[in-house]
N, CA, C and O of each residue as an XYZ file, in Angstrom:
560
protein
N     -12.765     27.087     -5.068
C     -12.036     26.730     -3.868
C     -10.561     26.755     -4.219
O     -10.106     26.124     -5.172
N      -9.745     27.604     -3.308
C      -8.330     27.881     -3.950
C      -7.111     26.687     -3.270
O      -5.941     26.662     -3.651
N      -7.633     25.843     -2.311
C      -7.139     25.071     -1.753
C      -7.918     23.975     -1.378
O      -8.661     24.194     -0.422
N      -7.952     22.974     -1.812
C      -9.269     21.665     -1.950
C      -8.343     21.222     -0.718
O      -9.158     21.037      0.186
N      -7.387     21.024     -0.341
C      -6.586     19.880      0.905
C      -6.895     21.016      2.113
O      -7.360     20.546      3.152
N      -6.711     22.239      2.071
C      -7.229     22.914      3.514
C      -8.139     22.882      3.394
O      -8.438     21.877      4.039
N      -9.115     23.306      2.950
C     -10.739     23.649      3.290
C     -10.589     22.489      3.467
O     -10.034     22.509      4.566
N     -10.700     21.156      3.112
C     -11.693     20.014      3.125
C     -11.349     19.584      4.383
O     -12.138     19.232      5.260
N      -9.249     19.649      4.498
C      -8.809     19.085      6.072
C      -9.551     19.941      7.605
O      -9.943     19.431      8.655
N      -9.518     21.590      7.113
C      -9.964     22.312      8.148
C     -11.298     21.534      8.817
O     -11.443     21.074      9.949
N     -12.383     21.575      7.459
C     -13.711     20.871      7.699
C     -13.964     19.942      8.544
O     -14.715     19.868      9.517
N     -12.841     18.854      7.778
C     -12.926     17.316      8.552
C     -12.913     17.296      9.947
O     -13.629     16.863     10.850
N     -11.349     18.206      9.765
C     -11.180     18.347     11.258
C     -11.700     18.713     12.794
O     -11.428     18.309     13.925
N     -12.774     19.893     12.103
C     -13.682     20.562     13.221
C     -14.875     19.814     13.312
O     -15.607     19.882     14.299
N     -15.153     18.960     12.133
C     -16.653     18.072     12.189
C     -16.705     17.223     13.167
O     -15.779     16.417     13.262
N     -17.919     17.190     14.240
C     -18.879     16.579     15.258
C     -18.788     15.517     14.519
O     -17.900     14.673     14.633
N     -19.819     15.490     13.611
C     -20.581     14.706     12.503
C     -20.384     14.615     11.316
O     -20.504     15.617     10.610
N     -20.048     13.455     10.811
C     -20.053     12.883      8.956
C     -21.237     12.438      8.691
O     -22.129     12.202      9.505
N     -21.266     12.302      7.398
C     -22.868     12.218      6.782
C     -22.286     11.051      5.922
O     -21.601     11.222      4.914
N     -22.613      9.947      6.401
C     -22.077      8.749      5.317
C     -23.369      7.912      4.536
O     -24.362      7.491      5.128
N     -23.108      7.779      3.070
C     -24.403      7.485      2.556
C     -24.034      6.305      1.743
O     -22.864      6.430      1.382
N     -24.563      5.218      1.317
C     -24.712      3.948      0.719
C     -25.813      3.663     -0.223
O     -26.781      4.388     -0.453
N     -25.606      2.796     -0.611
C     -27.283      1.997     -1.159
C     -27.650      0.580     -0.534
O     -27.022     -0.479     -0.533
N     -28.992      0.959      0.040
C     -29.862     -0.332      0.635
C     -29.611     -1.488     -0.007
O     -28.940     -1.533     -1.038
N     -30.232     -2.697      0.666
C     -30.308     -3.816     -0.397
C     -31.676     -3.975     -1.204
O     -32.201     -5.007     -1.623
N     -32.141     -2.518     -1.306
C     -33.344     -2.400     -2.252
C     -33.282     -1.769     -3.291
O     -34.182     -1.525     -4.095
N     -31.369     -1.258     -3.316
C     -31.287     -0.324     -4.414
C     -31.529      1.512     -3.546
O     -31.206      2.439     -4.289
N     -31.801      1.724     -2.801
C     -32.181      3.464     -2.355
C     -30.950      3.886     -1.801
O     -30.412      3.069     -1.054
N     -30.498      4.733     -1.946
C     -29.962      5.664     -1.428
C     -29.918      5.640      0.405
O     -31.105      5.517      0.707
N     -29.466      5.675      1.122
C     -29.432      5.345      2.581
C     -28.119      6.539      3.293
O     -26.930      6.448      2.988
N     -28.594      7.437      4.114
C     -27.903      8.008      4.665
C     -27.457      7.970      6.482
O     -28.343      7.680      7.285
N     -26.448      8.197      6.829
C     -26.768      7.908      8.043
C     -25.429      9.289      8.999
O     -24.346      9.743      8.629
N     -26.041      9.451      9.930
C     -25.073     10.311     10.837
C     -23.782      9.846     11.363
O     -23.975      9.316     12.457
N     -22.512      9.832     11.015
C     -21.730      9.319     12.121
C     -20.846     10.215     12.900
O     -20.702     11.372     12.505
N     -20.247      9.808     13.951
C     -19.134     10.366     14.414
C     -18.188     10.616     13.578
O     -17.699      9.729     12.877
N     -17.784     11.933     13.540
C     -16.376     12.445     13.130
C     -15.475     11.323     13.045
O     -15.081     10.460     13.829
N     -15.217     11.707     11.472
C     -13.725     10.468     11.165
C     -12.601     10.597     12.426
O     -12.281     11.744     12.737
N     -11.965      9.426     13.192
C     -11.247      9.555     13.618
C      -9.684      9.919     13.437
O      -8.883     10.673     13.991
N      -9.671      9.239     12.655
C      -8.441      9.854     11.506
C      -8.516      9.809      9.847
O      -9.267      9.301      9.014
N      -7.256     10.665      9.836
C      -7.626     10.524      8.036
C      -5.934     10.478      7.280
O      -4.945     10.637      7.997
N      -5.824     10.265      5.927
C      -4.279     10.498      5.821
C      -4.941     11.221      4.793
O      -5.847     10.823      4.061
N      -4.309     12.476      4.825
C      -4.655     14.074      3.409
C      -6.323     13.768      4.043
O      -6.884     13.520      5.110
N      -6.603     13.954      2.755
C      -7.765     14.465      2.029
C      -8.402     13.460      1.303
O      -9.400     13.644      0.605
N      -7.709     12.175      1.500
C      -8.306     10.968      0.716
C      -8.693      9.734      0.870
O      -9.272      8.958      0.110
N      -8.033      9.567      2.706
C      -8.737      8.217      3.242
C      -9.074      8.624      4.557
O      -8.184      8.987      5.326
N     -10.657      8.596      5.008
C     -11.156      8.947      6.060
C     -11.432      7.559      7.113
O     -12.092      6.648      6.612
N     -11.111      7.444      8.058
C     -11.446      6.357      9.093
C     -12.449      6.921     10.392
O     -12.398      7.878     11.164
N     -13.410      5.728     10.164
C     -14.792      5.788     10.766
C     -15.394      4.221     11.819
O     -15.755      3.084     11.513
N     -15.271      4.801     12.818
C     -16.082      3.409     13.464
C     -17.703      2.965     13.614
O     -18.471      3.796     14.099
N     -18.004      2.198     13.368
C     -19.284      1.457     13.524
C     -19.695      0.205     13.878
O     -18.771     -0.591     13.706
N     -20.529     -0.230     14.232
C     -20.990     -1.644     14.815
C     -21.088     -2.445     13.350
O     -21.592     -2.097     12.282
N     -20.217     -3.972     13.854
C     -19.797     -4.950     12.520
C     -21.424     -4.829     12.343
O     -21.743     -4.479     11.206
N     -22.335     -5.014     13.100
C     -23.697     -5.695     12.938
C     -24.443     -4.535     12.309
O     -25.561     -4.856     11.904
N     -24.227     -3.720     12.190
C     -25.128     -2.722     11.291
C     -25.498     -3.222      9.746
O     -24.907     -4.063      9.069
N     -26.542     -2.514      9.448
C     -27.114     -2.681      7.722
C     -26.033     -1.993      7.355
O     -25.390     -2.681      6.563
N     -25.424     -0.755      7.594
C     -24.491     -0.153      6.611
C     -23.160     -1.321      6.169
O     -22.802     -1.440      4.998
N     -22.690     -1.921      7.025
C     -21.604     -2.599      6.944
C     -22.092     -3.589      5.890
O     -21.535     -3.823      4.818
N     -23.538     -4.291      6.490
C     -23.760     -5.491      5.399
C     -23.765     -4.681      3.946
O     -23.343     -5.232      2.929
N     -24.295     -3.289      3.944
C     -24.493     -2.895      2.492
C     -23.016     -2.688      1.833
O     -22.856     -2.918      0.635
N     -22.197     -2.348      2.466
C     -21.071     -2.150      1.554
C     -20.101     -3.462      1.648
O     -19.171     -3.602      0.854
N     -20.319     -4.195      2.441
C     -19.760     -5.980      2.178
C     -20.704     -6.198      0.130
O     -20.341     -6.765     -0.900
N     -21.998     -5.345      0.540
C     -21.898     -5.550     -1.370
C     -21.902     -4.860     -1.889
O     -22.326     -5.148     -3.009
N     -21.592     -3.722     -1.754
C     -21.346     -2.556     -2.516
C     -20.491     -1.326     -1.659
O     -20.918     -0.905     -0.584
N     -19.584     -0.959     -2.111
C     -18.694     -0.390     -1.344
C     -18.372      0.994     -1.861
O     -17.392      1.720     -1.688
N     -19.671      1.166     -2.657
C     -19.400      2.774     -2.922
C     -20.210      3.848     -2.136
O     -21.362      4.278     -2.187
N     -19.658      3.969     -1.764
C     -20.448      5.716     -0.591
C     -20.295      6.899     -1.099
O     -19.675      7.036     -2.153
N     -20.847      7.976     -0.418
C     -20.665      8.791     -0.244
C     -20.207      9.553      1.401
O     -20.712      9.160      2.452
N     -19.315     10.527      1.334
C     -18.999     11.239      2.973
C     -19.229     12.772      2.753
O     -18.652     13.420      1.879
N     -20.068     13.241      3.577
C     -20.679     14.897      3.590
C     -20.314     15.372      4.800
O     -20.878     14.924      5.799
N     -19.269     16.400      4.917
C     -19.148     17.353      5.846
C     -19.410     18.926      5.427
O     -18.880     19.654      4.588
N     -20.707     19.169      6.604
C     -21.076     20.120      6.555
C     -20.400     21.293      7.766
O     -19.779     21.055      8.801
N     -20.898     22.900      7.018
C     -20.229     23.657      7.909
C     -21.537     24.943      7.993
O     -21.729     25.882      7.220
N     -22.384     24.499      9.386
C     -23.489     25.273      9.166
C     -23.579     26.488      9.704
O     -24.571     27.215      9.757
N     -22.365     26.701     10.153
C     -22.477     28.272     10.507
C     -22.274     28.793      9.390
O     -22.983     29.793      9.274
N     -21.664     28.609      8.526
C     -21.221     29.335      7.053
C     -22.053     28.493      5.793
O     -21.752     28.859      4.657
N     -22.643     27.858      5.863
C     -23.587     27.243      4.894
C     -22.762     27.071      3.901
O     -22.990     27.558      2.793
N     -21.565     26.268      4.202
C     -20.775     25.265      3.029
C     -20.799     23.885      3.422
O     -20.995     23.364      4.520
N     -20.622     23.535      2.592
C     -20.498     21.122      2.504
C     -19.306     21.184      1.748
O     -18.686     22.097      1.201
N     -19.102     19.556      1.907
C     -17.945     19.201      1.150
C     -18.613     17.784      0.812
O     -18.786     17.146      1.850
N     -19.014     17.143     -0.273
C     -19.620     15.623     -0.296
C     -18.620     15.038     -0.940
O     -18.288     15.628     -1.969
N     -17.790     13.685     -0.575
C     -16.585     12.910     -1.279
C     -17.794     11.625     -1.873
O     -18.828     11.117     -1.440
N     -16.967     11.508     -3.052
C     -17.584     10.185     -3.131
C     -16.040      9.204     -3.217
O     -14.894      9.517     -3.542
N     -16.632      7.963     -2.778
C     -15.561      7.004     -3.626
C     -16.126      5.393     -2.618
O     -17.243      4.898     -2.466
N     -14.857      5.014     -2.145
C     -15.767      3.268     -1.599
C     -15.078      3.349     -0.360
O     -14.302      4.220      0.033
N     -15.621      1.931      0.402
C     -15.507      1.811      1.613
C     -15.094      0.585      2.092
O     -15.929     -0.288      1.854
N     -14.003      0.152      2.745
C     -13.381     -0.793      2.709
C     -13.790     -1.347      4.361
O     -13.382     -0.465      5.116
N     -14.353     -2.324      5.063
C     -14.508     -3.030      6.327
C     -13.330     -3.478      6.905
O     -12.809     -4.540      6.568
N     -12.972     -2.897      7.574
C     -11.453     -3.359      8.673
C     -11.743     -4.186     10.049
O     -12.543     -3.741     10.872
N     -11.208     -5.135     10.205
C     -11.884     -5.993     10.915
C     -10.538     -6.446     11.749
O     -10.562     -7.204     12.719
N      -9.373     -5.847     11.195
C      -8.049     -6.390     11.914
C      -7.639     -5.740     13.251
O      -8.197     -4.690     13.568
N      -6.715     -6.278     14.053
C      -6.346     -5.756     15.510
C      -5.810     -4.396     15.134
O      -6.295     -3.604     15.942
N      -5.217     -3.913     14.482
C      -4.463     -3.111     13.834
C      -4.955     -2.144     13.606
O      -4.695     -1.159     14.296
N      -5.940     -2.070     12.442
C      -6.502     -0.899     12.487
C      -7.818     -0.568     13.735
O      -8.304      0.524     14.030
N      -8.082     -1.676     14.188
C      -9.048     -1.488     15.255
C      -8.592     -0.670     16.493
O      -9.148      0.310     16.988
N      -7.476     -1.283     16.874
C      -6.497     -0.358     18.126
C      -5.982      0.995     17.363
O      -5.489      1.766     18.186
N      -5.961      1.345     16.449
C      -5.360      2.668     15.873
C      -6.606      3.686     16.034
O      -6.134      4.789     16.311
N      -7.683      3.727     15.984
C      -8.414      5.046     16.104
C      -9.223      4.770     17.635
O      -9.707      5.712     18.263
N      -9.282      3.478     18.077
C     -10.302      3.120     19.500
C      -9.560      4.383     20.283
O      -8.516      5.000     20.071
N     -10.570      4.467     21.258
C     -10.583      5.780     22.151
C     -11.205      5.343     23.645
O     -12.221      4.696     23.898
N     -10.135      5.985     24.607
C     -11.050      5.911     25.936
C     -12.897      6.470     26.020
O     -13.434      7.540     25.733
N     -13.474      5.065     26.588
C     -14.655      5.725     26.550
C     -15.573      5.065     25.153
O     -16.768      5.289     24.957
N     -14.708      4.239     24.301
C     -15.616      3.453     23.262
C     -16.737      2.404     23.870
O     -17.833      2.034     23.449
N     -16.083      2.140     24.868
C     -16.529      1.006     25.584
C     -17.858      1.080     25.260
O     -18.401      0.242     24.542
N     -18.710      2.509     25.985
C     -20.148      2.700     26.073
C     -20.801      2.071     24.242
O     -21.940      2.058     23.774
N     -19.900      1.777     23.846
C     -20.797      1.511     22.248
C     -19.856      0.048     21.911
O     -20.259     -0.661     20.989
N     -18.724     -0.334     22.607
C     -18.303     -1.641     22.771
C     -18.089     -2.159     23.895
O     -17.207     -1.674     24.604
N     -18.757     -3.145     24.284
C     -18.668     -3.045     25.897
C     -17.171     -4.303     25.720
O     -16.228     -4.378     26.508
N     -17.322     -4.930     24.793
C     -16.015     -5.579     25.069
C     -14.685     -4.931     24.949
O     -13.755     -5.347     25.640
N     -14.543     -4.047     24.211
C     -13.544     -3.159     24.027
C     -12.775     -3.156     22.842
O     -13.302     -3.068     21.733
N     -11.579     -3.246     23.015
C     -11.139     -3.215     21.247
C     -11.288     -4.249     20.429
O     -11.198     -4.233     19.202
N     -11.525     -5.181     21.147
C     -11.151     -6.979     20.405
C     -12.389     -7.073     20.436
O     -12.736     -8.253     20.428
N     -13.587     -6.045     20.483
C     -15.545     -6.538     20.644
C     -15.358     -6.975     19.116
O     -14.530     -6.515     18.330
N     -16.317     -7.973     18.872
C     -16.320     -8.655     17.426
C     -17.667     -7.489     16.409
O     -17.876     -7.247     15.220
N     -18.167     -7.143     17.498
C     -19.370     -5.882     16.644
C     -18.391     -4.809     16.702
O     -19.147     -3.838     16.728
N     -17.412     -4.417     16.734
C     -16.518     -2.818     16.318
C     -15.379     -3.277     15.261
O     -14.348     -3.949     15.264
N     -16.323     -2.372     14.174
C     -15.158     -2.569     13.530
C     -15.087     -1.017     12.798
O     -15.761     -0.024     13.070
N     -14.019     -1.186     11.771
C     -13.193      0.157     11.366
C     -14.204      0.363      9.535
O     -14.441     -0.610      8.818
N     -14.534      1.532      9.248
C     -14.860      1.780      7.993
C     -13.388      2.518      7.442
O     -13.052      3.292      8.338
N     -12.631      2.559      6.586
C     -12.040      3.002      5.365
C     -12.585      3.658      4.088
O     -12.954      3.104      3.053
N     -12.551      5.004      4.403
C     -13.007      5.552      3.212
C     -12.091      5.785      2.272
O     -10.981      5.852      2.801
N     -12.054      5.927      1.207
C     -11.264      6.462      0.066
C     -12.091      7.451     -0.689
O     -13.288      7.185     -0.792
N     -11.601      8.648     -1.283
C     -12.093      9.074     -1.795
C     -11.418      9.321     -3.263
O     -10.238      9.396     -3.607
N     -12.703      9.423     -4.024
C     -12.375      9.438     -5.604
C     -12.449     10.805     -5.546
O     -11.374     11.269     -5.168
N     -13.660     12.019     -5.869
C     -13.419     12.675     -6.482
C     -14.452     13.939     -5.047
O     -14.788     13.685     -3.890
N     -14.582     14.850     -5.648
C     -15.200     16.146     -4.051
C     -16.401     17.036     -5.188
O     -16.233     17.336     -6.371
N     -17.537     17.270     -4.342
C     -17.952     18.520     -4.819
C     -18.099     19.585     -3.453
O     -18.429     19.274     -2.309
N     -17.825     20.603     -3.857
C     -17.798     21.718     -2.757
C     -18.883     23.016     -2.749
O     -19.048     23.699     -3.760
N     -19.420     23.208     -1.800
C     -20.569     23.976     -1.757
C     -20.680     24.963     -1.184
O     -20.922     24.857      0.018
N     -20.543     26.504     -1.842
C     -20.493     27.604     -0.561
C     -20.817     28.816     -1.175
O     -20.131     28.927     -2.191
N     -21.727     29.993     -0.975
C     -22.010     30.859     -1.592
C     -22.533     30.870     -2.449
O     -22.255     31.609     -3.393
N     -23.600     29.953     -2.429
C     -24.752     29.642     -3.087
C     -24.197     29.373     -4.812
O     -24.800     29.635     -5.852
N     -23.022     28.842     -4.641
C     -22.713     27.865     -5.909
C     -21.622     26.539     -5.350
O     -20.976     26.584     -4.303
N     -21.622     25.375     -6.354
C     -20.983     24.288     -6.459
C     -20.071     24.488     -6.931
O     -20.071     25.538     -7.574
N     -18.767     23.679     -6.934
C     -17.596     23.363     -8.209
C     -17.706     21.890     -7.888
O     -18.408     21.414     -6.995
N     -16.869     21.178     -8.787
C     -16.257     19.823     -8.770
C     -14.736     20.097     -8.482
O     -14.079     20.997     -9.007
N     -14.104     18.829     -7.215
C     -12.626     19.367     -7.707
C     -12.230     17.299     -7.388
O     -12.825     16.246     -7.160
N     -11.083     17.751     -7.559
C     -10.618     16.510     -7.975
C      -9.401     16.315     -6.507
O      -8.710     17.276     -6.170
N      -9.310     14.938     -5.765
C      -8.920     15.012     -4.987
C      -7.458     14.594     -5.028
O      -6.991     13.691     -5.722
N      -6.796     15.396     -4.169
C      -4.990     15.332     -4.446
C      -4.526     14.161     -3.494
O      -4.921     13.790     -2.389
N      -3.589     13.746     -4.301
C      -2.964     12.172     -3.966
C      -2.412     12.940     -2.259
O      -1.824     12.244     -1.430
């Protein structure tokens, strides 16, 4: 990959769907579908909304390392980040990505006490396309 910050931004950018993955409180591996990061700064912190009341949230209140997979299936490439996930729970970042139309998944709206903000960071990328992998390392 001759440019790890375009491909990965192009990706992000056109993705429907993120693939965000955790570990249970049984220890497994746990994957789940979300909405497209709403925003991101580079290539290294992705922002994601979800219900406070979900298992994912309780799992990374104890463990806050994930994984984020954007796929590109017309061209059969991925991009999987790993690194951790930080719970945002403040007015601040809550009003920064909310969107007309959240309502239907917060009926209270921005101040609903079940919406809150995921923070991704990412440590490090593997990239997948043409039926081989690399590792690359993600730029500040």
């Amino acid at each position: 990959m001759r440019d790890p910050e375009k491909t990965l931004g192009n990706m992000a950018d056109k993705a429907k769907l993120a693939y965000l993955s955790y570990t249970d409180e049984a220890g497994f591996p746990t994957t789940r579908a979300m909405l497209a990061p709403r925003a991101r700064e580079g290539v290294r912190v992705f922002y994601l909304t979800t219900n406070t009341s979900s298992q994912k949230v309780a799992a990374f209140r104890r463990d806050s390392r994930a994984s984020l997979y954007f796929a590109d299936t017309r061209f059969f490439r991925g991009i999987s980040l790993r690194g951790r996930i930080e719970v945002l729970e403040d007015p601040e970042s809550k009003s920064r990505i909310w969107r007309e139309g959240d309502e239907r998944y917060y009926p209270q709206g921005v101040d609903d006490p079940d919406y809150c903000v995921l923070k991704f960071t990412a440590q490090k990328g593997r990239y997948y396309s043409n039926f081989k992998s690399e590792d690359f390392e993600i730029p500040d």
